[in-house]
Biopython code that builds the backbone (N, CA, C, O; Angstrom):
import numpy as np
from Bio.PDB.StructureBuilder import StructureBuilder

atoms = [
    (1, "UNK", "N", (0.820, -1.200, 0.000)),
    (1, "UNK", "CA", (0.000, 0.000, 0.000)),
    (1, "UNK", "C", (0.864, 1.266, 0.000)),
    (1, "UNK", "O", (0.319, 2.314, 0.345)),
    (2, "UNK", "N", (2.324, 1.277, -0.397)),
    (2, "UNK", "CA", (3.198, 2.018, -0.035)),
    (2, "UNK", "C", (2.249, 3.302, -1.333)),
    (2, "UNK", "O", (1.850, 3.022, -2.463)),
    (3, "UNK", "N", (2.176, 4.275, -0.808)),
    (3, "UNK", "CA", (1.822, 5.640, -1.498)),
    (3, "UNK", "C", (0.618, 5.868, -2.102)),
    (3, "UNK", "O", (0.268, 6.573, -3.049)),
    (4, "UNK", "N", (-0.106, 4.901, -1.136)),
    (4, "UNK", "CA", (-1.797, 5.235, -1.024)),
    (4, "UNK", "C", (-2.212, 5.539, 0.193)),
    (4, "UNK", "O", (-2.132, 4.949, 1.270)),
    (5, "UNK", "N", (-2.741, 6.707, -0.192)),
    (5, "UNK", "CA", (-3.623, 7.535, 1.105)),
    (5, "UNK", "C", (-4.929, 6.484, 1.582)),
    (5, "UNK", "O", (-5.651, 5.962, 0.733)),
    (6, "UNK", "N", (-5.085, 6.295, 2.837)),
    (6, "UNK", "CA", (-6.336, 5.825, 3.947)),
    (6, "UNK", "C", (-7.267, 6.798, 2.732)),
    (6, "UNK", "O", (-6.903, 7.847, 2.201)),
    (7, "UNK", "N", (-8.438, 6.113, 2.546)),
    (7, "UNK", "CA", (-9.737, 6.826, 2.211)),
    (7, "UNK", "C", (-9.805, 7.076, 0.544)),
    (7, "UNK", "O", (-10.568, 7.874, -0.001)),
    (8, "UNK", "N", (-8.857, 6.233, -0.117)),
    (8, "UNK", "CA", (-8.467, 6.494, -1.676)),
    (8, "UNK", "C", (-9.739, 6.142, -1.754)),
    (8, "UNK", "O", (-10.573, 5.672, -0.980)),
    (9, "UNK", "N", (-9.676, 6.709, -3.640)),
    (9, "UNK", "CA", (-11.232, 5.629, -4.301)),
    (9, "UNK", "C", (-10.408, 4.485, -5.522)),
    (9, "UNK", "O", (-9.343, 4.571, -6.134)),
    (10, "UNK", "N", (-11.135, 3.791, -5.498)),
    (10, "UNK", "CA", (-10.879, 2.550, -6.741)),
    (10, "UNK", "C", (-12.122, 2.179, -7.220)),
    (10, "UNK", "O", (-13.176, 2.671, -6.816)),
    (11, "UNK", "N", (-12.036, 1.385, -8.012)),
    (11, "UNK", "CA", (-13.118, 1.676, -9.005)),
    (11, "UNK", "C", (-13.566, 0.031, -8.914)),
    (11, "UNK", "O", (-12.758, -0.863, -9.166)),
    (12, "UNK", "N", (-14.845, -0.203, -8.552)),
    (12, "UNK", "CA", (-15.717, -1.329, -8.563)),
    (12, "UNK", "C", (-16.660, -1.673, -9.802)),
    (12, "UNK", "O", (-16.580, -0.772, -10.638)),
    (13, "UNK", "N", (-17.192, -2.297, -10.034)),
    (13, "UNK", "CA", (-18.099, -2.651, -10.882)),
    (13, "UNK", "C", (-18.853, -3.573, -10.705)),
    (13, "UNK", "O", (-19.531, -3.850, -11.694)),
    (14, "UNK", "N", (-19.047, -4.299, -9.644)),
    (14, "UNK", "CA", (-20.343, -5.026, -8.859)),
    (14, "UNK", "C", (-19.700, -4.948, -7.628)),
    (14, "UNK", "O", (-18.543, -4.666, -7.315)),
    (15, "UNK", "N", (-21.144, -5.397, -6.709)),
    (15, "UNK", "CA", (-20.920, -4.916, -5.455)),
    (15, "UNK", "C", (-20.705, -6.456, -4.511)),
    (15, "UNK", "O", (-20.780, -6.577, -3.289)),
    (16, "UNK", "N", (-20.385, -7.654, -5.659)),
    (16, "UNK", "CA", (-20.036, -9.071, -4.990)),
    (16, "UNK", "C", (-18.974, -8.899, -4.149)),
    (16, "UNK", "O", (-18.363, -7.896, -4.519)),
    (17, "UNK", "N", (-18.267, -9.592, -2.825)),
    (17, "UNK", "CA", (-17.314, -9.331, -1.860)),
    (17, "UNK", "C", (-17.075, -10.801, -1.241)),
    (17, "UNK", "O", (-17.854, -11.753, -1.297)),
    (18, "UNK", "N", (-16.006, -10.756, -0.733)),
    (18, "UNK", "CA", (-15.642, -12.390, -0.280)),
    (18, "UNK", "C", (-15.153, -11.986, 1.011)),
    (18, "UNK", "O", (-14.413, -11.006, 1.099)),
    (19, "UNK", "N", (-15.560, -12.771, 2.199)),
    (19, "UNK", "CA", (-14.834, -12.421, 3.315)),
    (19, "UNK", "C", (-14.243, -13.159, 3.606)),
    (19, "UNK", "O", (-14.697, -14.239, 3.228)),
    (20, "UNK", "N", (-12.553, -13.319, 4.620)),
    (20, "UNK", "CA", (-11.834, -13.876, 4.559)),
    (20, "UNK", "C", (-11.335, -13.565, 6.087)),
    (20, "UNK", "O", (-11.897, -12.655, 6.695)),
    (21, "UNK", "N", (-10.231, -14.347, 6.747)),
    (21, "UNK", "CA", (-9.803, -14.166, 7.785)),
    (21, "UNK", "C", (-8.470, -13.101, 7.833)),
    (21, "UNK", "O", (-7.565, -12.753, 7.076)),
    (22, "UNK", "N", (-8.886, -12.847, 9.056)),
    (22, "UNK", "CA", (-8.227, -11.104, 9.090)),
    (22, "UNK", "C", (-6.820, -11.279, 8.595)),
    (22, "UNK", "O", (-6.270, -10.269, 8.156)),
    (23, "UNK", "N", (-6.175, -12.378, 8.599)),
    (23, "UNK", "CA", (-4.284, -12.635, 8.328)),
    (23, "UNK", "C", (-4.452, -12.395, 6.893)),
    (23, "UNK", "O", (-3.487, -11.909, 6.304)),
    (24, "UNK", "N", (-5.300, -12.601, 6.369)),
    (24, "UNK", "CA", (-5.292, -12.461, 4.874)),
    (24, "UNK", "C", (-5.338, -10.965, 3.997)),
    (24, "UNK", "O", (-4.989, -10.637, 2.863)),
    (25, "UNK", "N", (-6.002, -10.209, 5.234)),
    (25, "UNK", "CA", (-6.832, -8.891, 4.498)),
    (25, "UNK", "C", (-5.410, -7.908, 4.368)),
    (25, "UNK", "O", (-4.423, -7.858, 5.102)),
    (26, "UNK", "N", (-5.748, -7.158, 3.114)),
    (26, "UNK", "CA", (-4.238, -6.273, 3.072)),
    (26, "UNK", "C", (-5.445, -5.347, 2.986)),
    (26, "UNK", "O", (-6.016, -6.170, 2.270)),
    (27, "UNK", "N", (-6.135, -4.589, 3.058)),
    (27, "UNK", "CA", (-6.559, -3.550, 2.786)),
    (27, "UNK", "C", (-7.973, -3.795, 2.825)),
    (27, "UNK", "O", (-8.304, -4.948, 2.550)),
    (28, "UNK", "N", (-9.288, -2.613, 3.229)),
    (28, "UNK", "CA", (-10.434, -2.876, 3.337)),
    (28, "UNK", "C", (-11.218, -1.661, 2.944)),
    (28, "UNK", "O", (-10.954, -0.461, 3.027)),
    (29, "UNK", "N", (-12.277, -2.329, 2.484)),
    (29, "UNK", "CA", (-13.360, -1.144, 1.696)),
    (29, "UNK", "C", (-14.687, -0.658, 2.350)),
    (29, "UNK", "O", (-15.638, -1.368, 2.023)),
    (30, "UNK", "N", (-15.011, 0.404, 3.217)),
    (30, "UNK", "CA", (-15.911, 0.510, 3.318)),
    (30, "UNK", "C", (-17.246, 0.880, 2.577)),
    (30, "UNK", "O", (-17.231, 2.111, 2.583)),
    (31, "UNK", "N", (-18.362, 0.482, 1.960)),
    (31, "UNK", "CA", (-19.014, 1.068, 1.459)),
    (31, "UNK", "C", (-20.473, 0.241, 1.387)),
    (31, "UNK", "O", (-20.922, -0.486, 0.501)),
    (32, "UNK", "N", (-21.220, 0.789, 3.125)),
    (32, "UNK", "CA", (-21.864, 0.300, 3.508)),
    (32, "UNK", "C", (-21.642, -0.999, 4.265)),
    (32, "UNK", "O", (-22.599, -1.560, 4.799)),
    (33, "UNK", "N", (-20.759, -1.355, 4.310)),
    (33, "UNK", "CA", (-20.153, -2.592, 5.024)),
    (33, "UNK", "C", (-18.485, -2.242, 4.900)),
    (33, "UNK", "O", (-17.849, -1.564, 4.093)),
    (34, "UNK", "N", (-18.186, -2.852, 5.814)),
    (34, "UNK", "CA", (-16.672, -3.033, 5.708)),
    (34, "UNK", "C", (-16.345, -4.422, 5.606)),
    (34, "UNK", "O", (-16.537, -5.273, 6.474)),
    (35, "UNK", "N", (-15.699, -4.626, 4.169)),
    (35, "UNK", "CA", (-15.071, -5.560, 3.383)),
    (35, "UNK", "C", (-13.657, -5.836, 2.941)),
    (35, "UNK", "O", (-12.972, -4.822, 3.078)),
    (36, "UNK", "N", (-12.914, -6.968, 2.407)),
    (36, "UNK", "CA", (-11.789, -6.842, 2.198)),
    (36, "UNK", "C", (-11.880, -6.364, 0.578)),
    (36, "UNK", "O", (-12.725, -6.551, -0.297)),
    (37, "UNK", "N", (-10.769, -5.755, 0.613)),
    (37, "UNK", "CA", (-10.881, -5.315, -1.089)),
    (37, "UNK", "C", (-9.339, -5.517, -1.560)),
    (37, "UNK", "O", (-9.070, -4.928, -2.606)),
    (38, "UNK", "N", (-8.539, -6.074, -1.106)),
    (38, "UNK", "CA", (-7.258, -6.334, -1.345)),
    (38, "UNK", "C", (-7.109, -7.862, -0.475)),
    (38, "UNK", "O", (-7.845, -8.165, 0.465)),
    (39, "UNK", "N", (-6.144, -8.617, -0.941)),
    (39, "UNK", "CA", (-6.177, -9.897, 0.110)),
    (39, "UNK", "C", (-5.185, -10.392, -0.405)),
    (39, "UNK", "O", (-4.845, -10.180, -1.569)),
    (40, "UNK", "N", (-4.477, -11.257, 0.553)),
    (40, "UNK", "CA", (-3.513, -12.341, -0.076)),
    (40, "UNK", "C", (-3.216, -13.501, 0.612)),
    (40, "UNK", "O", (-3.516, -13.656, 1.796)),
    (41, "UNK", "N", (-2.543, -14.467, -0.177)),
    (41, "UNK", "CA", (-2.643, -15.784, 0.252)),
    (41, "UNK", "C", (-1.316, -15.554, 1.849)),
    (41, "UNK", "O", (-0.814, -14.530, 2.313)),
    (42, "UNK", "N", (-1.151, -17.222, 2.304)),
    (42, "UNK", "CA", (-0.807, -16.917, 3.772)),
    (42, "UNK", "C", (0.727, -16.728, 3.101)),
    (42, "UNK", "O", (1.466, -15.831, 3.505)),
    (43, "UNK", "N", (1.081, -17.545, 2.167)),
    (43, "UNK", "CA", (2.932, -16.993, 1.817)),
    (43, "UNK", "C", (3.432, -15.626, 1.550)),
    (43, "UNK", "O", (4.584, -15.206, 1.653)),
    (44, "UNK", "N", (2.097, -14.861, 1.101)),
    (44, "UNK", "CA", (1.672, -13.610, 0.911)),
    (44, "UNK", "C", (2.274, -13.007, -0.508)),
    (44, "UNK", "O", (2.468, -11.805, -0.688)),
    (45, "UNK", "N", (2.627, -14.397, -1.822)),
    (45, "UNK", "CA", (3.378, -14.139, -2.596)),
    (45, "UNK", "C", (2.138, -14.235, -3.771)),
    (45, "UNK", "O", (2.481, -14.060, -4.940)),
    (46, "UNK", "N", (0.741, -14.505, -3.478)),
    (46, "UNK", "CA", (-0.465, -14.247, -4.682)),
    (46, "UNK", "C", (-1.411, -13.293, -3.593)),
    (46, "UNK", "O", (-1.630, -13.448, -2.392)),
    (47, "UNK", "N", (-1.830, -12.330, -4.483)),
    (47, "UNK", "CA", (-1.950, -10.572, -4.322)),
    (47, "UNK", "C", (-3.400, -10.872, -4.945)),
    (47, "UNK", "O", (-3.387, -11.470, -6.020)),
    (48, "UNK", "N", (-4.486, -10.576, -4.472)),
    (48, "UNK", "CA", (-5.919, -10.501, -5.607)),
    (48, "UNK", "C", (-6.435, -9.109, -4.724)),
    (48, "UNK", "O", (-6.307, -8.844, -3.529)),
    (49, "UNK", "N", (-6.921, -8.528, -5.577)),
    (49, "UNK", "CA", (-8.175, -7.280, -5.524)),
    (49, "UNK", "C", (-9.685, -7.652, -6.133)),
    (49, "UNK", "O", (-9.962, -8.316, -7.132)),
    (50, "UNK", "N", (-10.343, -7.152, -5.411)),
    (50, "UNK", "CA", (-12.045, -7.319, -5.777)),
    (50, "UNK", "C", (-12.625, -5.991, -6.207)),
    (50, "UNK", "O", (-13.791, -5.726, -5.914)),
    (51, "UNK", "N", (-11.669, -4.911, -7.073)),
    (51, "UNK", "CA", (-12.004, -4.139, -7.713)),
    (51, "UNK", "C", (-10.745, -4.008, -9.047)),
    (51, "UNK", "O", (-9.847, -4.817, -9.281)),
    (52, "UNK", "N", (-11.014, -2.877, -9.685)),
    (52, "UNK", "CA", (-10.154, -2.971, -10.687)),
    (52, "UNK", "C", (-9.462, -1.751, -10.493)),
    (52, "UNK", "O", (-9.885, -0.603, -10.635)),
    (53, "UNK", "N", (-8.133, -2.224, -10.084)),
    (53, "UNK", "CA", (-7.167, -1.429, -10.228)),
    (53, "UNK", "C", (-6.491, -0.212, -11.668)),
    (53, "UNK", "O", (-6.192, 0.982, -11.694)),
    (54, "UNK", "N", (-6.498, -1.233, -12.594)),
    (54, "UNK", "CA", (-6.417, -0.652, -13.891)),
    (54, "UNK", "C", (-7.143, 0.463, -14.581)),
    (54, "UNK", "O", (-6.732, 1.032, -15.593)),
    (55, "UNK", "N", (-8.696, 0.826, -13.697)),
    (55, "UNK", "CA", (-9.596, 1.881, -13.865)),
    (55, "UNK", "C", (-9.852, 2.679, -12.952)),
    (55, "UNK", "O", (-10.805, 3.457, -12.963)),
    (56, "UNK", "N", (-8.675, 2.521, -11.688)),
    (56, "UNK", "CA", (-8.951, 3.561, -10.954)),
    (56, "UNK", "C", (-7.944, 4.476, -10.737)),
    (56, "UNK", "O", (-7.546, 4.793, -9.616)),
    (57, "UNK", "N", (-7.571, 4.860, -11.659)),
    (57, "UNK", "CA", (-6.746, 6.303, -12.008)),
    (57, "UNK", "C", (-5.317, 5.981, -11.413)),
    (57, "UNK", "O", (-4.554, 5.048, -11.662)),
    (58, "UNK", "N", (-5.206, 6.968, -10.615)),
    (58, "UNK", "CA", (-3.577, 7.426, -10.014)),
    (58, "UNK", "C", (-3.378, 6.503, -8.946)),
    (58, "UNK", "O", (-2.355, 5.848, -8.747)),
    (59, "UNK", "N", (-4.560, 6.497, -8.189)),
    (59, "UNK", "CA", (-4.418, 5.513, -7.487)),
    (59, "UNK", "C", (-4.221, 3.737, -7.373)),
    (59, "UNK", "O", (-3.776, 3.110, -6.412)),
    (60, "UNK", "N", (-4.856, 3.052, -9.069)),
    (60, "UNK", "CA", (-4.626, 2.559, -9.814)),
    (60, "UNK", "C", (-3.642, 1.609, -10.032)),
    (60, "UNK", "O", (-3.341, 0.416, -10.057)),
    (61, "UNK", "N", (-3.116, 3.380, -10.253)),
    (61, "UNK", "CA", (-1.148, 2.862, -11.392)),
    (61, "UNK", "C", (-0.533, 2.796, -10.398)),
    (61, "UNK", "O", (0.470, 2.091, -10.512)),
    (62, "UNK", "N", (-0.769, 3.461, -8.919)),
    (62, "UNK", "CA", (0.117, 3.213, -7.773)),
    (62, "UNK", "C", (0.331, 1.861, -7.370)),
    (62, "UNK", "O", (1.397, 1.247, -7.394)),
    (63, "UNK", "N", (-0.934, 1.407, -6.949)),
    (63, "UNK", "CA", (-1.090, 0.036, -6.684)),
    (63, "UNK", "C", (-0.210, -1.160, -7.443)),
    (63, "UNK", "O", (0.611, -1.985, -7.045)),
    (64, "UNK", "N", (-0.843, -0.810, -8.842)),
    (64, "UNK", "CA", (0.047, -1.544, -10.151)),
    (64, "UNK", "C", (1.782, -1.676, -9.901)),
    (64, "UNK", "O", (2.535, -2.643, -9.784)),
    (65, "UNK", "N", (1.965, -0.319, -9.886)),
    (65, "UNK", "CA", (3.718, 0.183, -9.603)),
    (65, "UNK", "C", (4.063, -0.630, -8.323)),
    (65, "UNK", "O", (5.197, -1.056, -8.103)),
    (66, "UNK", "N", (3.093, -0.798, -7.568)),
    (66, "UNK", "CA", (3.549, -1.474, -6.164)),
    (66, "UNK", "C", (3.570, -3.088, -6.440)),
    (66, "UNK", "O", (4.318, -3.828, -5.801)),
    (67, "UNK", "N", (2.829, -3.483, -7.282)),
    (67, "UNK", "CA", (2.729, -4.999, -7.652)),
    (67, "UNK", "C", (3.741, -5.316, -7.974)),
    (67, "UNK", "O", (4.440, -6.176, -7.439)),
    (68, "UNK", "N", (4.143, -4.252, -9.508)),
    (68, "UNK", "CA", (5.438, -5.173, -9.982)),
    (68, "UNK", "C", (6.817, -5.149, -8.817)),
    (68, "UNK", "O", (7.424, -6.183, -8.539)),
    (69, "UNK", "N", (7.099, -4.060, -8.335)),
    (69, "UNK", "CA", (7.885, -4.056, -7.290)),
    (69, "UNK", "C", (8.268, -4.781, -6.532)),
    (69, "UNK", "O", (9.468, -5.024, -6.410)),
    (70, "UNK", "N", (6.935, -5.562, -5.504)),
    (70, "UNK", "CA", (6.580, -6.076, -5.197)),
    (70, "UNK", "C", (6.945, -8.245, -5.230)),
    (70, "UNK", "O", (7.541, -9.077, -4.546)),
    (71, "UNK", "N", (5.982, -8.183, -6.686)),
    (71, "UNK", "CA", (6.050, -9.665, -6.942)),
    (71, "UNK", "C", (6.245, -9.818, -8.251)),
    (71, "UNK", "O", (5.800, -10.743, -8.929)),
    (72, "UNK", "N", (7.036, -8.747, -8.696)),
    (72, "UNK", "CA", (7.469, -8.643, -10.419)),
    (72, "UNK", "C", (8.533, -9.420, -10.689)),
    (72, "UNK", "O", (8.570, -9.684, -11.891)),
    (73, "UNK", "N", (9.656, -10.026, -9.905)),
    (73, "UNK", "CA", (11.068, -10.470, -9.634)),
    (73, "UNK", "C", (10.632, -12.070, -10.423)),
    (73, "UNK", "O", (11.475, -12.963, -10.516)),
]
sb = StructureBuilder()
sb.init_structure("model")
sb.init_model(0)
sb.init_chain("A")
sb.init_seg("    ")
for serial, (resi, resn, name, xyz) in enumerate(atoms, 1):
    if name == "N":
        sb.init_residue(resn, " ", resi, " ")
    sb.init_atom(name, np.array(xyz, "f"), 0.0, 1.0, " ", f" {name:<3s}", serial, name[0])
structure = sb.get_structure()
């Protein structure tokens, strides 16, 4: 989450959500419920989002930039 502000927006396109146990959650969405919207497995080396990063602007490409960084190697 390195150079994303608490309270960003990202961009959804249905309002389906999976809940998961808290070791998993990297990040959470409130909107009307509080949900995970970022998650990863327990090795913490597969990364999934339940919105689309790719359409949500600056905040987005941050995320993206943080992936490859990340688990691009």
């Amino acid at each position: 989450m390195k150079g994303i502000d608490d309270g960003s927006f990202v961009y959804f396109v249905h309002s389906f959500h999976v809940d998961t146990d808290e070791k998993y959650k990297v990040a959470l969405c409130d909107y009307g419920l509080l949900f995970p919207a970022i998650i990863t497995n327990e090795a913490g080396n597969v990364i999934g989002t339940q919105f689309h990063p790719e359409k949500s602007g600056t905040t987005g490409l941050q995320m993206l930039r943080n992936f490859v960084e990340n688990y691009g190697h």
